[in-house]
C-alpha positions in Angstrom: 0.0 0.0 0.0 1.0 3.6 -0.8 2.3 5.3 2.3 -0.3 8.5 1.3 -3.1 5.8 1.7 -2.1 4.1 4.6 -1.6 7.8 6.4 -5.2 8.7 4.4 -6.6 5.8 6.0 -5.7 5.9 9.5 -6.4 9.6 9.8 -10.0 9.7 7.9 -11.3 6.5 9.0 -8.9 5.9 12.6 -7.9 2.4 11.1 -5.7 0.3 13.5 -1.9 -0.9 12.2 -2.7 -4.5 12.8 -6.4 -4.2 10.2 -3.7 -2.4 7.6 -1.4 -5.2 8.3 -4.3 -7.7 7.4 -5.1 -5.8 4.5 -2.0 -6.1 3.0 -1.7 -9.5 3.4 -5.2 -10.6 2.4 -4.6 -8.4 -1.1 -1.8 -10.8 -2.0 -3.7 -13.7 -1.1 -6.2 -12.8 -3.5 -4.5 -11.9 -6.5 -5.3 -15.5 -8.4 -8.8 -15.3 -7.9 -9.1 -11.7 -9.1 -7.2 -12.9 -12.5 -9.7 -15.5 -12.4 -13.0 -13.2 -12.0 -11.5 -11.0 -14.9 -11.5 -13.4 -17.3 -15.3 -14.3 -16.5 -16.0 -10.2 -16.7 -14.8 -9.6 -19.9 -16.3 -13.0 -21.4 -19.8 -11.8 -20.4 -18.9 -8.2 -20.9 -18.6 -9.5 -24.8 -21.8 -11.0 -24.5 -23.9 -8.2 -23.4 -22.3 -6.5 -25.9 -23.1 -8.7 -28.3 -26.8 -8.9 -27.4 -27.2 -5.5 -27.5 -25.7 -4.8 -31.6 -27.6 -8.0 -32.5 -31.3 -6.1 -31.5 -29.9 -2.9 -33.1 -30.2 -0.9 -29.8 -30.0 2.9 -30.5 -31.1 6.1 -28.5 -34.8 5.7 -29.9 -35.0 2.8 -27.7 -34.8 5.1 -24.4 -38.4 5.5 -24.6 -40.9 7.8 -22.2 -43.9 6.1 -23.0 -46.9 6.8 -20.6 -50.9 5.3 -19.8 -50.9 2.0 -21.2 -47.1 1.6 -22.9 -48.9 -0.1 -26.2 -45.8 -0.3 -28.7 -42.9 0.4 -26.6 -40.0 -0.1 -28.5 -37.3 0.2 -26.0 -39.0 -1.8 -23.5 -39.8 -4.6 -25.8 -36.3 -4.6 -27.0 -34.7 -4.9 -23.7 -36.9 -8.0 -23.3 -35.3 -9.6 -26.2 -31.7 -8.3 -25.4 -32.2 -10.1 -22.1 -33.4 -13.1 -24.1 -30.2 -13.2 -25.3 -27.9 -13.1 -23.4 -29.7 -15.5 -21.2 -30.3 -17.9 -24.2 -33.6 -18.2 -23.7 -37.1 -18.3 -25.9 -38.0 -15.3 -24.2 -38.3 -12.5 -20.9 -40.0 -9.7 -19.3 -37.8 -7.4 -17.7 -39.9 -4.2 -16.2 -39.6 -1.7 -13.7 -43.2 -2.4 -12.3 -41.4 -5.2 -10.4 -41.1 -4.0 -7.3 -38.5 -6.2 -5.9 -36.6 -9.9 -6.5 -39.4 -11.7 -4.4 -42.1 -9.8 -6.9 -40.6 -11.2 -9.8 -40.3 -14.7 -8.3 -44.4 -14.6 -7.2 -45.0 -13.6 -10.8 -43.2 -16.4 -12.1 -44.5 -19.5 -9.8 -48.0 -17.7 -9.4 -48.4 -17.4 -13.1 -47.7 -21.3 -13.5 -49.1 -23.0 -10.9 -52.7 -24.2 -10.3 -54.6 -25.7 -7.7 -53.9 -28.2 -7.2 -50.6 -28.4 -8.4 -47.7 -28.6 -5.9 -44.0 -26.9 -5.6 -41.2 -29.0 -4.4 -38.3 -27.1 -2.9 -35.3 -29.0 -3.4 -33.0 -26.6 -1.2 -34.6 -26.7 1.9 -36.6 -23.7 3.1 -36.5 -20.9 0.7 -35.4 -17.2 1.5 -37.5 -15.8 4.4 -39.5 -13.7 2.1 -41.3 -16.0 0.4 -42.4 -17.7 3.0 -45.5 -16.3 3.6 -46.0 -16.2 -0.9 -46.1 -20.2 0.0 -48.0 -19.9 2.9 -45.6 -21.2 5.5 -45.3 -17.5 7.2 -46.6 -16.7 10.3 -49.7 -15.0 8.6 -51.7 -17.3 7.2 -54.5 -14.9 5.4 -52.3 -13.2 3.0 -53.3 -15.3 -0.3 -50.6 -17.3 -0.7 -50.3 -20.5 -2.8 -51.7 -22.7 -0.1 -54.6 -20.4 0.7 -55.5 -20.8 -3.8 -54.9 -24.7 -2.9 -51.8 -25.0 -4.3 -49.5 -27.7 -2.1 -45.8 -27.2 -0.9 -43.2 -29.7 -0.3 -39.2 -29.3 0.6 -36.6 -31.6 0.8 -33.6 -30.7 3.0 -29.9 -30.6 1.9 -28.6 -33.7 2.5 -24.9 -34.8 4.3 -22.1 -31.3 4.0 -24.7 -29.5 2.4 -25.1 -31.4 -0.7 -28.3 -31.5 -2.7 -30.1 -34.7 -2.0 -31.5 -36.6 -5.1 -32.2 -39.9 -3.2 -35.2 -37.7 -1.5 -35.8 -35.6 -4.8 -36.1 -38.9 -6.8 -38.5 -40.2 -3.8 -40.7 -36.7 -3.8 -41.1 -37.0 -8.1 -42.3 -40.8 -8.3 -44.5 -40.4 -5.7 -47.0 -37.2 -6.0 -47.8 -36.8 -9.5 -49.1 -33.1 -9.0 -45.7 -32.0 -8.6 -45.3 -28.8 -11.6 -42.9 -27.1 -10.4 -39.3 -27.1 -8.6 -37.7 -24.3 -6.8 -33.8 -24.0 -7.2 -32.4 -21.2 -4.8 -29.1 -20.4 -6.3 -28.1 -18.1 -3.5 -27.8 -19.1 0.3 -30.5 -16.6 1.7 -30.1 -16.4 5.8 -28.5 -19.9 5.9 -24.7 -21.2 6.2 -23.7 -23.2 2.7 -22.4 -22.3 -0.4 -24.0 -21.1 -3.1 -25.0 -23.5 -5.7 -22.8 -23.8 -8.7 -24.4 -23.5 -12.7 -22.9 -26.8 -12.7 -25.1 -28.4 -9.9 -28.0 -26.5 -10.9 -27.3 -28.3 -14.1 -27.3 -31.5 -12.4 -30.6 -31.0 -10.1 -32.0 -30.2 -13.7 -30.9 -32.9 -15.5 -32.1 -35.3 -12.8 -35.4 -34.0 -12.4 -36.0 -34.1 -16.3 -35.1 -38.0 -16.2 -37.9 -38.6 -14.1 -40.5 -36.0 -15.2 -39.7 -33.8 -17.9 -42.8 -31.9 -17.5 -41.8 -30.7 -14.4 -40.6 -26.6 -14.5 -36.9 -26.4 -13.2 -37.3 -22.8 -11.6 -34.9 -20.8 -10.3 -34.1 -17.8 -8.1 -31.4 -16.5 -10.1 -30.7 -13.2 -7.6 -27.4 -12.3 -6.7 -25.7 -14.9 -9.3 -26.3 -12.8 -12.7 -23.0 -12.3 -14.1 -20.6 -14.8 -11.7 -20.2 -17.3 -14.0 -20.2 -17.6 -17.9 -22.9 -19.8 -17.9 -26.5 -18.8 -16.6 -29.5 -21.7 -15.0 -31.1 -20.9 -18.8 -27.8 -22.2 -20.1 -27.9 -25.5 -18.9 -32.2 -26.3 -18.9 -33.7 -23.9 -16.2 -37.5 -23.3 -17.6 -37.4 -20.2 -15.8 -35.1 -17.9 -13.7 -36.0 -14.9 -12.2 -34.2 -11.8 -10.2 -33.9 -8.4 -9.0 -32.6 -5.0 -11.2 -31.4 -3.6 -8.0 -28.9 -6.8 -7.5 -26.3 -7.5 -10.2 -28.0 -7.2 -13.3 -29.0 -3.8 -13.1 -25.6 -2.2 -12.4 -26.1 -0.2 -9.8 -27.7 2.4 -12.4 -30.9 0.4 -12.5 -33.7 2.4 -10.3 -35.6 0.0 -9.3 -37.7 -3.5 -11.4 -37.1 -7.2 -11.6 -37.2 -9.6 -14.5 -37.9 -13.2 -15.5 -36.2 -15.3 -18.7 -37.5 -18.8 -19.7 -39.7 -20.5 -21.9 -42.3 -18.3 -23.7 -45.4 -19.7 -22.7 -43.8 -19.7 -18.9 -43.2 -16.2 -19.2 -46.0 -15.7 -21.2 -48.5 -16.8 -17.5 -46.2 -15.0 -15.7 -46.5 -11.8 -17.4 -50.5 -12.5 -17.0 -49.6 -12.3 -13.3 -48.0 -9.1 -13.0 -50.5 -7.4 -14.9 -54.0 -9.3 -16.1 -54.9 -11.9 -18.1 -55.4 -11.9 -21.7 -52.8 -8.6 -21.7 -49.5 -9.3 -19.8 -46.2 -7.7 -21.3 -48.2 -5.6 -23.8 -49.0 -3.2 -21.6 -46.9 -1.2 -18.9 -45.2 2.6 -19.5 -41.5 2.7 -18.2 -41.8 5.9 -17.2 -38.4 7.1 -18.7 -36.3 4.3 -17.2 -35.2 2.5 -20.7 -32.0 3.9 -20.3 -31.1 3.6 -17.1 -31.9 -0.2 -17.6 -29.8 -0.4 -20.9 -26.8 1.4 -19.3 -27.1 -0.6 -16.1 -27.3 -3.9 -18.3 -24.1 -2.7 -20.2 -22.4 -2.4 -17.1 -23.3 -5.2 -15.1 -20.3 -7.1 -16.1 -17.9 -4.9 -14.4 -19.7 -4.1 -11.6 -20.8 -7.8 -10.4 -17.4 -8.5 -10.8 -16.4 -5.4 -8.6 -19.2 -6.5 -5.6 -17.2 -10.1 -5.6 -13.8 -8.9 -5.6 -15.2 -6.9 -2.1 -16.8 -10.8 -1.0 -13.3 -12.4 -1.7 -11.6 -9.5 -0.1 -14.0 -9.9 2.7 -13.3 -13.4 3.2 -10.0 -13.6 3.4 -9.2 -10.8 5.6 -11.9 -11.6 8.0 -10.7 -14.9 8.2 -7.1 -13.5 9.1 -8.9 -12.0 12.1 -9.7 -15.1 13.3 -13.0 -14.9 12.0 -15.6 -18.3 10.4 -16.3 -17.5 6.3 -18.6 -18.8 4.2 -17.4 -19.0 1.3 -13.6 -19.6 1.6 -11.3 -16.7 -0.2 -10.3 -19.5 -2.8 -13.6 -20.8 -3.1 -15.2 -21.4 -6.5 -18.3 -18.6 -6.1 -21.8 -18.7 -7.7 -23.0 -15.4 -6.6 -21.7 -12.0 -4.7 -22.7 -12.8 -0.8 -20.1 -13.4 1.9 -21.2 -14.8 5.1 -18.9 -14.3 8.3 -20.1 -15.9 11.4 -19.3 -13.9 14.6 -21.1 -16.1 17.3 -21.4 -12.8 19.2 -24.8 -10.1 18.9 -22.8 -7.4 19.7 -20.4 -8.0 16.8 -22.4 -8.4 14.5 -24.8 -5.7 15.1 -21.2 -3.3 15.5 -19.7 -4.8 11.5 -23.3 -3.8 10.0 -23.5 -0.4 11.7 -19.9 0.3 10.2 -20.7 -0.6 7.2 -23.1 1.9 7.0 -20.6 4.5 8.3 -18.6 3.6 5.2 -21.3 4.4 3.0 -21.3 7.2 0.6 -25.2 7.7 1.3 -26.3 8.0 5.0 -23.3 7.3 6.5 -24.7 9.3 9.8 -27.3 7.0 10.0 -27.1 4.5 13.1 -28.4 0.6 11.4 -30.8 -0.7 14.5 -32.5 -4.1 14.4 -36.1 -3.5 13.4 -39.2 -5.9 12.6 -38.9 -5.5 8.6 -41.9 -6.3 6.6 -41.7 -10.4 5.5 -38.5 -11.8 7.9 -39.7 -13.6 10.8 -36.8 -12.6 13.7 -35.5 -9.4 13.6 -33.3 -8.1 10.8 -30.3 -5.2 10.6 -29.6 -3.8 7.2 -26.7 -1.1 6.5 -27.3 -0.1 3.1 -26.2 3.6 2.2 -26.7 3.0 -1.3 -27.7 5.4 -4.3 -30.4 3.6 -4.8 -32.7 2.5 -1.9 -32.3 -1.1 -1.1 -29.8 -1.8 -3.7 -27.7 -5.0 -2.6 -25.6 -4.3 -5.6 -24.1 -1.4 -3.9 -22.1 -1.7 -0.1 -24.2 -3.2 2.1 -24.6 -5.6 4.7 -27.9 -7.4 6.6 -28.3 -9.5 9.1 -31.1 -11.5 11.2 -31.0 -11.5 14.6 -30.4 -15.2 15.8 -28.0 -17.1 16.6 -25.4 -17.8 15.5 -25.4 -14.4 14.7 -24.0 -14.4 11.0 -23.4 -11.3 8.9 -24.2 -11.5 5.3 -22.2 -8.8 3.2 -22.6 -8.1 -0.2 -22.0 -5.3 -3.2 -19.3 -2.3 -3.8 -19.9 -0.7 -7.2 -16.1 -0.3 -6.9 -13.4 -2.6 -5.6 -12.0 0.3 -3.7 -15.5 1.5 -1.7 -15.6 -2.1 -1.0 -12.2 -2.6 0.8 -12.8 1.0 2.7 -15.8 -0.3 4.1 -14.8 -3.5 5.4 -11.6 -2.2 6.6 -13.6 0.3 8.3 -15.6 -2.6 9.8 -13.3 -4.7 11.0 -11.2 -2.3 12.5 -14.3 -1.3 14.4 -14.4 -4.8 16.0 -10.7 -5.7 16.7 
């Protein structure tokens, strides 16, 4: 490190000689895997790219439609770019999503009747849509149970590891199985993220039994980590949040789905009516925001998991419990620490916040959010409200009190803030 930004350092942000000393040595630690990520950053940076002069996209695609958005170009064209580089039959990509979990309810909503059932094959999905399957707290909130649609799960198996023996045992025996949930990220739990390759694998395994079956999966936070996307290898569907990877950081808010056509097709029914879906909806002078934030996704997804692998190593030079390892193959842009200690945990988030270009005044408490069922702390001084993208860092409050941290448009923001975080806890 420079000596103007080791002085720059300790006299802005009052960090310690021994967190410097970490920093130094968990940035040449992580030199291989940064050479790695590059070469996966400029192979889909090509991509988008590509996608993009394939649909012709020019400046008369930043449309400002308004009232019913009949015939708008730029929005209709972002669905196809999307399609692309997803290689898929077809998308919806809006900003009347108003989160991830939105475009995920569209997407199994739109496709499942009663009747039907959906088989979880990740254990219990991300708090949020527990109470979308009706296994909240609040049962009156029309979820998929309440329209008579069934929900089973099967548990990770033995270190974590998908288990097909109970998959295999769930498909042969209830017939009104039509759809499977694949969570590609962790959520509030202690694994690994899954791999495209073993999403490929759960795929291929529950096509062999019933290839009717939709493979769905919740593609947030993995956009953009790999070369390869769930559509790549047989995912019906996917589904995630503009405010997460694949918007950028520029996005403003939105969510999207890619699959099969007449899956998206019912889905799109579900976000607006029937017999109308993705013809209608104004984007409200978004277009290029979404284009721009799609151009740059690439780079910045790549910049949010430098921060992770950062993240890991030097809080595991502290003496701290990481999920993922530094040197850990890495499906998406979340680094769990666990700090076995409220206090901690509740001191890493708050600096986080501190560190943030937005808010940074603002003191993170634990509050009751809307959809969790403990209590949750989120730092997130972001540009964009709520944007996981960007710096941040959440939590529930339980034991064993593990920190989730995720985001940094730029390498640089990223490794201020954690240094600022640790350093706050040594």
């Amino acid at each position: 490190m420079l000596d103007i930004t080791e002085e720059k350092l300790k006299n802005t942000y009052k960090i310690d000689k021994k967190t410097i000393d970490l920093y130094e040595r968990a940035l040449d630690d992580v030199k291989d895997q940064f050479e790695y990520y590059d070469e996966i950053r400029e192979y889909n940076q090509i991509k988008v790219l590509d996608a993009m002069q394939k649909e012709n996209i020019s400046d008369s695609h930043f449309t400002n439609s308004s009232g019913y958005g009949y015939g708008d170009i730029g929005r209709d064209s972002l669905d196809r770019v999307y399609a692309r580089i997803f290689n898929s039959e077809s998308a919806l990509v809006r900003p009347h999503f108003v989160n991830g979990t939105h475009a995920l309810c569209c997407a199994i909503f739109g496709n499942l009747r009663p009747g039907d059932t959906m088989l979880s094959v990740c254990g219990t999905p991300y708090d949020t849509l527990h109470d979308l399957i009706g296994i909240g707290e609040n049962k009156k909130l029309g979820s998929l149970r309440e329209y008579g649609i069934n929900y089973e799960q099967v548990d990770l198996g033995k270190n974590n590891k998908i288990d097909f023996k109970s998959i295999g045992e769930h498909l042969k025996k209830n017939d009104s199985i039509r759809l499977v949930h694949i969570q590609r990220s962790t959520g509030y739990g202690w694994r690994k993220s899954l791999l495209v390759s073993e999403i490929k694998d759960i795929i291929d395994f529950v096509k062999q039994i019933k290839p009717n079956v939709i493979c769905f999966v919740d593609n947030c936070y993995g956009e953009f980590i790999d070369t390869l996307e769930p559509t790549d290898v047989g995912a019906d569907l996917a589904a995630g949040s503009l405010i997460k990877n694949i918007g950028g950081g520029i996005a403003p808010t939105g969510g999207y789905i890619v699959g099969k056509e007449e899956y998206i097709t019912q889905a799109s029914y579900r976000l607006t009516v029937p017999g109308i879906g993705g013809e209608c909806g104004s984007t409200f002078g978004v277009m290029r925001l979404l284009y721009e934030g799609l151009f740059l996704a690439p780079h910045i997804s790549m910049e949010a998991l430098k921060g992770a692998v950062f993240c890991a190593r030097i809080m595991e030079l502290a003496g701290f419990e990481v999920l993922p390892k530094y040197n850990d193959k890495r499906s998406d842009i979340i680094q769990a620490i666990k700090f076995n200690d409220k206090s901690k945990l509740i001191d890493f988030c708050r600096s986080i916040q501190k560190g943030s270009p937005i808010d940074s005044f603002v003191k993170c408490e634990p509050w009751d959010m809307p959809g969790y069922s403990d209590q949750v702390i989120m730092a997130a001084g972001a540009f964009v409200q709520g944007a996981s993208i960007e710096l941040s860092a959440d939590a529930p409050i339980r034991e064993p009190y593990i920190g989730y941290l995720q985001g940094g448009l730029t390498f640089d923001h990223a490794k201020i803030g954690i240094l600022i975080a640790l350093s706050s806890i040594l």
